[in-house]
C-alpha distance (Angstrom), angle and dihedral (degrees) to the residues before:
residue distance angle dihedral
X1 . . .
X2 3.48 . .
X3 4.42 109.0 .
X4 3.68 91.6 -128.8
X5 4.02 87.8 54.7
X6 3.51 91.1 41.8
X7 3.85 91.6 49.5
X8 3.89 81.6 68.7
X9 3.73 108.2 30.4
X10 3.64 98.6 55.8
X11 3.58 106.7 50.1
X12 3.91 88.5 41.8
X13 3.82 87.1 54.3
X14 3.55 98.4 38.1
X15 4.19 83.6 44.8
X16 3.36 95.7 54.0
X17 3.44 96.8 43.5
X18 4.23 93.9 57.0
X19 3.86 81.7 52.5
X20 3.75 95.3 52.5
X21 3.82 105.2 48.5
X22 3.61 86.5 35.2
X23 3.86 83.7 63.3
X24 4.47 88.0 38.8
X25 3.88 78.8 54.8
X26 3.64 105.8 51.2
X27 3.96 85.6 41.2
X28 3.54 96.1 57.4
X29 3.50 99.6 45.3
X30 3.91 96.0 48.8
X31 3.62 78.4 63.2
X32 3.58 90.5 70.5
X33 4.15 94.2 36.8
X34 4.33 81.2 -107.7
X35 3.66 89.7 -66.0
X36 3.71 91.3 -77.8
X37 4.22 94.3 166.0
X38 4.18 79.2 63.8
X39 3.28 91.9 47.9
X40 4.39 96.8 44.5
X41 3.73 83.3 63.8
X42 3.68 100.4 40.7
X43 3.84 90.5 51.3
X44 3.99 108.8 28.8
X45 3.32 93.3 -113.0
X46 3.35 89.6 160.3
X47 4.04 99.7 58.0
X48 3.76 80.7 43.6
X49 3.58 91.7 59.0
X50 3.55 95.2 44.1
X51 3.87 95.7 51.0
X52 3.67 101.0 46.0
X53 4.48 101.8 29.2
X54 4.12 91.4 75.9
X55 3.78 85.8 45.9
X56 3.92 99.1 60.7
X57 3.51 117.4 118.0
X58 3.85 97.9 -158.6
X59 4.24 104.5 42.7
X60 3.69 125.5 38.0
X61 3.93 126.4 -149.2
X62 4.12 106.6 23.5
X63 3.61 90.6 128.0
X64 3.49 89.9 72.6
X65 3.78 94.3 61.5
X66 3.95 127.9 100.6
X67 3.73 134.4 -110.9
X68 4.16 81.7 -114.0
X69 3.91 96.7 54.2
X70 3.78 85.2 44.0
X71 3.89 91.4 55.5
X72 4.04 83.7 49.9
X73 3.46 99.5 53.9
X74 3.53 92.5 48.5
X75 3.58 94.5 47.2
X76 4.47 86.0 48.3
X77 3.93 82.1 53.7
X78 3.90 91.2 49.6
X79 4.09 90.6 42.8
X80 3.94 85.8 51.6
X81 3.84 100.2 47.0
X82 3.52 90.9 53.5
X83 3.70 98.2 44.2
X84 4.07 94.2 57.6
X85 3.62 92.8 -99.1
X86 3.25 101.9 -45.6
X87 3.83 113.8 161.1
X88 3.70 105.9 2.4
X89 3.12 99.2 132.7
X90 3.70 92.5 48.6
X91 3.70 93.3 68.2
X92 3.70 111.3 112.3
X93 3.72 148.1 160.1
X94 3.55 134.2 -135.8
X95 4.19 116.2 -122.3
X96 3.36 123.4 -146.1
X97 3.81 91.4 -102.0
X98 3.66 93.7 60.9
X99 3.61 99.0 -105.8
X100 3.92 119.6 121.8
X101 4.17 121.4 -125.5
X102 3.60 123.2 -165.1
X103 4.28 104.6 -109.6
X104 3.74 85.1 -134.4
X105 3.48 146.4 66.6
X106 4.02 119.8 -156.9
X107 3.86 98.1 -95.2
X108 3.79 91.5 62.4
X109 3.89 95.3 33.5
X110 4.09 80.0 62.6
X111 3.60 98.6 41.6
X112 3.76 92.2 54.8
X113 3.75 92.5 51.3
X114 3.73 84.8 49.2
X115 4.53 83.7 55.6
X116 3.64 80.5 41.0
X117 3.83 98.3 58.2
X118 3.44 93.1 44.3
X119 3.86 92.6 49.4
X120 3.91 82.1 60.5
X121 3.68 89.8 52.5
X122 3.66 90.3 48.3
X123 3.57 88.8 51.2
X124 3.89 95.2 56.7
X125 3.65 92.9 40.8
X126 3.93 93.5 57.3
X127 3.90 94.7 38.5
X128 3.47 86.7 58.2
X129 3.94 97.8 51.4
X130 3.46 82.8 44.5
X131 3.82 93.8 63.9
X132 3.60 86.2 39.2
X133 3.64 101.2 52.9
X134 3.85 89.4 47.2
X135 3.86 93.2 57.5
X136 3.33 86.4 51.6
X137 3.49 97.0 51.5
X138 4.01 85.3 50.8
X139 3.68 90.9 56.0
X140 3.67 100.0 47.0
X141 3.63 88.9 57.3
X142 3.57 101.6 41.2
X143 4.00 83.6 49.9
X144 3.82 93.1 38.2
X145 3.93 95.5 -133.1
X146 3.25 116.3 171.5
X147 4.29 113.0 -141.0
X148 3.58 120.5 -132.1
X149 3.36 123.3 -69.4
X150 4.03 129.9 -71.7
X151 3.84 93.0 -108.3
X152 3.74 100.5 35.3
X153 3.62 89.5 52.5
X154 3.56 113.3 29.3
X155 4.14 83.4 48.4
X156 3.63 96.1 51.0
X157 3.94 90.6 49.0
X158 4.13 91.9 50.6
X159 3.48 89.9 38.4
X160 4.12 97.1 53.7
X161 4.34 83.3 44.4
X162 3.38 81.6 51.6
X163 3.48 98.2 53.5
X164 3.42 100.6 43.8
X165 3.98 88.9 51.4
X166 3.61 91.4 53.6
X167 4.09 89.1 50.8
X168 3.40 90.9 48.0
X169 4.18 90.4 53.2
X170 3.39 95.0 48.0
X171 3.57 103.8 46.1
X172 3.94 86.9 40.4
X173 3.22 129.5 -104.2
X174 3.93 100.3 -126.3
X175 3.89 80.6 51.6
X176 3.39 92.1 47.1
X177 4.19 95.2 52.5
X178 3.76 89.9 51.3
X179 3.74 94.9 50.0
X180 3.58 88.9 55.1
X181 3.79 97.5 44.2
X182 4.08 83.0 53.8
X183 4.04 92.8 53.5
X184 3.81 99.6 36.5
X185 4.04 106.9 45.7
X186 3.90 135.1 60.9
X187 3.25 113.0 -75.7
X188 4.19 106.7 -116.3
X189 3.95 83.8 33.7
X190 3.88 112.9 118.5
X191 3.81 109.5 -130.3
X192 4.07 96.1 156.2
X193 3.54 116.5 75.8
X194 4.00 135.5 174.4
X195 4.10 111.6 -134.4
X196 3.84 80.1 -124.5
X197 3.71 82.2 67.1
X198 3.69 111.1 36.1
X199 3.52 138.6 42.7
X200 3.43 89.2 -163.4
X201 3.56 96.5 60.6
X202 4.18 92.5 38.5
X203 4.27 86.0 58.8
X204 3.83 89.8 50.9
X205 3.45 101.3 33.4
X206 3.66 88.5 -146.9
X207 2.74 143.1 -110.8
X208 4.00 94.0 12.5
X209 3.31 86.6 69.1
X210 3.29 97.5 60.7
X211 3.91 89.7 44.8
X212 3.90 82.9 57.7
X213 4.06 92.3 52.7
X214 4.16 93.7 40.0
X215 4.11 84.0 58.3
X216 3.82 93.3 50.9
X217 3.89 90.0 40.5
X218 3.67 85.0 56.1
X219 3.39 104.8 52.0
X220 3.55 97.4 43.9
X221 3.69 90.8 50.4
X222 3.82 89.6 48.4
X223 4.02 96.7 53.9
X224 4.40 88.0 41.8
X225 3.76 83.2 49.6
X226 3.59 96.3 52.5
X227 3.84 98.2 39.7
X228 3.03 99.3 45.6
X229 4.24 88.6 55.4
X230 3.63 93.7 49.4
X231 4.18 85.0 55.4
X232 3.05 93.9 54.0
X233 3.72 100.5 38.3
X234 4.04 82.6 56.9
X235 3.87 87.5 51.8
X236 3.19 101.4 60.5
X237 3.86 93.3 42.6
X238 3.95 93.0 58.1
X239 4.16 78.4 49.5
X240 3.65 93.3 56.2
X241 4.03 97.6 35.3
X242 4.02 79.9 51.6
X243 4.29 90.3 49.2
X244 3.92 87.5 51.9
């Protein structure tokens, strides 16, 4: 391949590809609502909730609820997000008297159709790599180019996570999550909200959870990444051994 073709192809490929499985990863772990059970023991959610549920201002009674209708909820929240909204303000809890009360108040019910609408942007921005990346794939084969090597490529991929990791930990990640929440949502949409305020926020205990998730993101998208470089890699050496 020509460099100043390659100067293009590859980081296109390898570009689309991050997108892709990073899409493959967020799937597949929405399947299992992010493995937030793992992640209630790992962060004491539970003690969280406990503290902060008889201090909310808006919803009476959470404190009363199990670890198992805690899982739930989350797990309804999960369901919703990925379902453009769908539901959200069907998510309830039961109270010790036996009546139901919606989980949410209309601040959060909005904010999570905000995460919701940028889920389905997500969504079309990684289905589209994905397309990309396999026509890619296609013509690298057809053309029998062979990608970078291991080293070169596998250490500039670890080495940009690395870097962004190390951003992210110096600038703070608490910092970091708010900046984000300012850039991404509505402007006049709540995003920030006190446990006092939100059950929602009180069942997470945000934004560690989300630390939590962006770990187990990461190191699925890492081992996808890799695998799926070594196929190909091995692809287009059978190609070549066949050209010879």
């Amino acid at each position: 391949m020509k460099r100043s073709l390659s100067i293009v192809f590859w980081p296109v490929f390898f570009s689309s590809q991050l997108i892709a499985l990073a899409l493959v990863s967020w799937h597949v772990l929405a399947q299992f609502h992010f493995a937030y059970p793992l992640g209630y023991q790992l962060l004491g959610l539970d003690k969280h909730i406990a503290e902060y549920a008889p201090l909310n201002r808006n919803k009476a009674d959470f404190e009363y609820t199990a670890a198992a209708d805690h899982w739930r909820l989350f797990g309804e929240i999960t369901d919703a997000v990925q379902d453009s909204g769908r539901g959200l303000q069907n998510i309830s809890y039961l109270m010790p008297n036996g009546h139901t009360i919606g989980l949410m108040h209309e601040a959060e019910i909005i904010h999570l159709q905000d995460v919701a609408n940028l889920i389905d942007q997500f969504y079309q921005v990684g289905l589209t790599c994905v397309i990309i990346w396999l026509v890619l794939i296609a013509i690298a084969v057809w053309k029998k180019w062979s990608p970078p090597s291991y080293k070169k490529v596998l250490t500039g991929f670890i080495a940009g996570i690395a870097v962004i990791g190390a951003g992210v930990l110096a600038l703070g990640p608490t910092d970091v999550f708010y900046w984000l929440h300012v850039q991404i949502f509505p402007a006049g949409h709540q995003w920030f909200f006190y446990y006092q305020d939100s059950l929602m926020t009180t069942l997470m205990k945000a934004p560690d959870i989300f630390a939590f998730i962006a770990v187990f993101l990461l190191v699925i998208l890492v081992a996808l990444w890799i695998a799926a470089f070594l196929l190909f890699k091995r692809l287009i050496n059978h190609r070549l051994k066949n050209k010879m």
